[in-house]
C-alpha positions as CSV (number, residue, x, y, z in Angstrom):
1,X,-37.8,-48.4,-59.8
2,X,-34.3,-47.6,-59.4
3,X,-33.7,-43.4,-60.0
4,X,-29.7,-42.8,-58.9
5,X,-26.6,-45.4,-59.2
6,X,-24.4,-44.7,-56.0
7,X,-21.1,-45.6,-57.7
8,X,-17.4,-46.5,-55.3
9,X,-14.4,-45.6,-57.4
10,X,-11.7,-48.3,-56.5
11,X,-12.3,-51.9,-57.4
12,X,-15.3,-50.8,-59.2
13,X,-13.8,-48.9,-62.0
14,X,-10.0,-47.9,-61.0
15,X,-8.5,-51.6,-60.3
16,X,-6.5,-51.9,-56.9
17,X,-4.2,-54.2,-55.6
18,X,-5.3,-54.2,-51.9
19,X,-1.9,-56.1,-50.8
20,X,0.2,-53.7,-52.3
21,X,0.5,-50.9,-49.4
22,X,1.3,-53.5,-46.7
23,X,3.5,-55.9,-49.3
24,X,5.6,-52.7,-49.9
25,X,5.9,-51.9,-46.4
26,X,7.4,-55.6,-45.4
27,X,10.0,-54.6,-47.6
28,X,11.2,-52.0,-44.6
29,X,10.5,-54.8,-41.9
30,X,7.2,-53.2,-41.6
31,X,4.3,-55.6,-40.4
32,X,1.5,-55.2,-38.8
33,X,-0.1,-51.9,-38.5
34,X,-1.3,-51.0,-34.8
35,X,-4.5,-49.1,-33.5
36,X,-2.9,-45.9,-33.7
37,X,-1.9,-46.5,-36.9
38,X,-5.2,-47.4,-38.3
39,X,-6.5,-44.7,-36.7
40,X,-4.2,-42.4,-37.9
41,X,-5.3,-43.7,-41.7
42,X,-8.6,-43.4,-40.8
43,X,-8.7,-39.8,-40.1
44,X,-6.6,-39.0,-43.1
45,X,-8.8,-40.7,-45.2
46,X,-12.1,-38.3,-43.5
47,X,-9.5,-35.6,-44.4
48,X,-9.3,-34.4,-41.0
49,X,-5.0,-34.3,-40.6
50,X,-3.3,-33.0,-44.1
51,X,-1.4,-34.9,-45.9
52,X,2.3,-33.5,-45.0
53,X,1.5,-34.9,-41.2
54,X,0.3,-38.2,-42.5
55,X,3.4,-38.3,-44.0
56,X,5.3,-37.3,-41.3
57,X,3.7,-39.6,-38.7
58,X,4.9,-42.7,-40.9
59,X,8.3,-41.4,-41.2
60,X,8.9,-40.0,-37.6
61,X,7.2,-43.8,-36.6
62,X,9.7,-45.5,-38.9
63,X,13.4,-43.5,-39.2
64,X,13.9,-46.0,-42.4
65,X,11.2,-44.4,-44.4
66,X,12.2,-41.4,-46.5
67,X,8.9,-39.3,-47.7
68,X,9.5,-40.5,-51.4
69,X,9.1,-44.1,-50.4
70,X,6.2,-44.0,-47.6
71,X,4.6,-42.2,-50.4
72,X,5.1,-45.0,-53.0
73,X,4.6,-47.9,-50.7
74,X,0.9,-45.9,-50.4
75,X,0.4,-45.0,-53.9
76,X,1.3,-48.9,-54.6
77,X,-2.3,-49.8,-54.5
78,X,-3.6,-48.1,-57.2
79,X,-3.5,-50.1,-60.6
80,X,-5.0,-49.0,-63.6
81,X,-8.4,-47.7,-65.0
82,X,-10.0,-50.0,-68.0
83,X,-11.1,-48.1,-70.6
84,X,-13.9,-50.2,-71.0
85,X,-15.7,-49.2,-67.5
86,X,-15.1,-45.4,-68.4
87,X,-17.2,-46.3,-72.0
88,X,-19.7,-48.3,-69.8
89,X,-20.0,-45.3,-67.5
90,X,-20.7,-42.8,-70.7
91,X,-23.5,-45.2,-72.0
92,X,-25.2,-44.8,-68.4
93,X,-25.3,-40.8,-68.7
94,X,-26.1,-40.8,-72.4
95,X,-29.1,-42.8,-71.8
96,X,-30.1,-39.8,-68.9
97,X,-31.7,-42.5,-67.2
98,X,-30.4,-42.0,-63.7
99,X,-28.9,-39.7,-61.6
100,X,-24.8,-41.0,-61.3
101,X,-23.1,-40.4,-58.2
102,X,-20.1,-41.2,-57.0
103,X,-18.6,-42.3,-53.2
104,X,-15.5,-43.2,-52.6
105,X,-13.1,-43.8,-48.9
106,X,-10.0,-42.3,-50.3
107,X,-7.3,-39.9,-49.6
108,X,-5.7,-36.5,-50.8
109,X,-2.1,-39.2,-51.9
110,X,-4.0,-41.2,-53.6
111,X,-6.5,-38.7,-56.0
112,X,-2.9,-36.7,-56.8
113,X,-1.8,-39.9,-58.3
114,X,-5.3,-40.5,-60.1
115,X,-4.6,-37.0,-61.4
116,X,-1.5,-37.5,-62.3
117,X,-1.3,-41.4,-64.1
118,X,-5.6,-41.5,-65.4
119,X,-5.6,-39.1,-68.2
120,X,-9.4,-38.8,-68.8
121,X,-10.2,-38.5,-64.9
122,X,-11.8,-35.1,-65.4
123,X,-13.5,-36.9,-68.2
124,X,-14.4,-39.2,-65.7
125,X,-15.9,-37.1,-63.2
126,X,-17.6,-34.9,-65.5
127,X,-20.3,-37.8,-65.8
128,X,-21.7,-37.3,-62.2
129,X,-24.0,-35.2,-61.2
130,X,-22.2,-35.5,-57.4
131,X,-18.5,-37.0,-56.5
132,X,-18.6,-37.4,-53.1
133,X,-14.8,-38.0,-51.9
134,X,-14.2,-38.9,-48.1
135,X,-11.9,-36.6,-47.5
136,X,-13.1,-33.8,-48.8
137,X,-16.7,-34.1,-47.5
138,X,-15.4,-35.7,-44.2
139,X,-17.5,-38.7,-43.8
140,X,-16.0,-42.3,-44.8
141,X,-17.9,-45.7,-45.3
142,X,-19.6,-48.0,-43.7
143,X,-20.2,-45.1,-41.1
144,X,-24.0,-44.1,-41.7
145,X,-23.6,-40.7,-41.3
146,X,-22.2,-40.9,-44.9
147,X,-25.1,-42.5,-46.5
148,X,-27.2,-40.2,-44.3
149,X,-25.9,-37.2,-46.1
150,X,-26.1,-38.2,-49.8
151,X,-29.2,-39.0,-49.4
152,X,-30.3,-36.1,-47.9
153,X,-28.0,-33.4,-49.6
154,X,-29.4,-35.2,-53.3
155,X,-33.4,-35.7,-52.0
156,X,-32.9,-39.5,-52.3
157,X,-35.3,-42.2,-51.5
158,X,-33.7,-45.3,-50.3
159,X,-35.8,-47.7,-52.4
160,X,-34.8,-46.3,-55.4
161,X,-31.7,-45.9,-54.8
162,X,-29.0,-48.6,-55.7
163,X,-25.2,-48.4,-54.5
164,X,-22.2,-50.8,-55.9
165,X,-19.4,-51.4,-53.9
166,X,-16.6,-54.1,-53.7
167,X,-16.4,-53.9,-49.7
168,X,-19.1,-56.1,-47.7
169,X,-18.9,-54.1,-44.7
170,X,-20.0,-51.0,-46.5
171,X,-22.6,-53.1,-48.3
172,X,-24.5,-53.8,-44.9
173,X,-24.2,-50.1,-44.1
174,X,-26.3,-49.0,-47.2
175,X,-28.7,-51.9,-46.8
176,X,-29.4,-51.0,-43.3
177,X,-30.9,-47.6,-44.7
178,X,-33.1,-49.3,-47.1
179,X,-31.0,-48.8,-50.4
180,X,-30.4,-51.1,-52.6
181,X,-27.1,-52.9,-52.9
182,X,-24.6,-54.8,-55.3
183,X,-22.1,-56.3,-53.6
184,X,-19.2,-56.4,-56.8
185,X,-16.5,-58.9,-56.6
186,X,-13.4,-57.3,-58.1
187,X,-11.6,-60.7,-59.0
188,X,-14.6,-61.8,-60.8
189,X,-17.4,-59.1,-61.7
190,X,-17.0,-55.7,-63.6
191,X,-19.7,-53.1,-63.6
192,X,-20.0,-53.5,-67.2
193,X,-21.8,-56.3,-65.6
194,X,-24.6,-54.1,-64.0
195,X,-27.6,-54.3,-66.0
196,X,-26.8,-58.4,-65.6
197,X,-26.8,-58.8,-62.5
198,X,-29.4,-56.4,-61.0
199,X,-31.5,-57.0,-63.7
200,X,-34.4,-57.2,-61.4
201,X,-34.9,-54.2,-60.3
202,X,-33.3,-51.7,-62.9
């Protein structure tokens, strides 16, 4: 029986265009990212560097980036945030069912602009009993260690546990600890979907 839904945030309820950041970034003759840069995302998205050096490495790396732009190119991935997933996610806590966290890889950039452009995000948030952001807690997905400490900071046990996220990789993380999984695809499954599709063992 499944006790806690283990919620990501983009592509599950805040829609993303994952091309966006890198389509943005041709338009400055930027291509391909290297190690370092990839790197470099990766520990600003565990919150480990701030978010004025992030900034800075992009636009020391490449003269033709001001701060504003580097800034938007990034941003440019977030969309929008359906009304209908943050009714869907009100039903789940009304019915005080299950324990509702959410885990989410993203970054200090990207939550300002959630602040800033989703008006009910505190509404939002305020149905969880944990939000678990990567860069405040220092941990990002698929690592293990990240999995490893919601379910220990929250009591969890795997096997009823179930976590929904849109990225396979971090699907096969979860799995490997014995939760269970819905692997959501963005372009053709919502979460208002969830009591559908994993039907069989809510």
């Amino acid at each position: 029986m499944i006790k806690t839904l283990i919620f990501d945030f983009g592509d599950v309820f805040l829609t993303l265009n994952k091309a966006a950041t890198d389509n943005h970034l041709k338009r400055f003759a930027i291509t391909d990212l290297d190690q370092e840069l990839l790197e470099i995302n990766r520990s600003y998205e565990k919150g480990m560097i701030s978010s004025k050096s992030f900034i800075n490495h992009y636009t020391n790396r490449f003269p033709v980036l001001t701060e504003h732009s580097f800034i938007e190119a990034w941003n440019s991935i977030l969309v929008e945030f359906p009304d209908h997933r943050l009714e869907f996610l009100k039903k789940i806590k009304a019915s005080q069912k299950f324990k509702l966290i959410l885990l989410s890889n993203t970054n200090e950039l990207h939550i300002d602009w959630v602040k800033r452009n989703i008006s009910f995000y505190e509404e939002f948030k305020s149905n969880f009993d944990q939000f678990y952001l990567s860069h405040e807690i220092h941990y990002r997905k698929p690592d293990q260690d990240i999995f490893k400490f919601v379910l220990n900071e929250n009591k969890l046990n795997p096997n009823e546990t179930l976590f929904i996220d849109d990225t396979q990789e971090h699907i096969q993380s979860a799995k490997s600890l014995g939760i269970h999984t819905w692997h959501l695809k963005a372009a053709t499954e919502d979460i208002t979907e969830l009591f559908t599709k994993k039907a069989n063992i809510i």
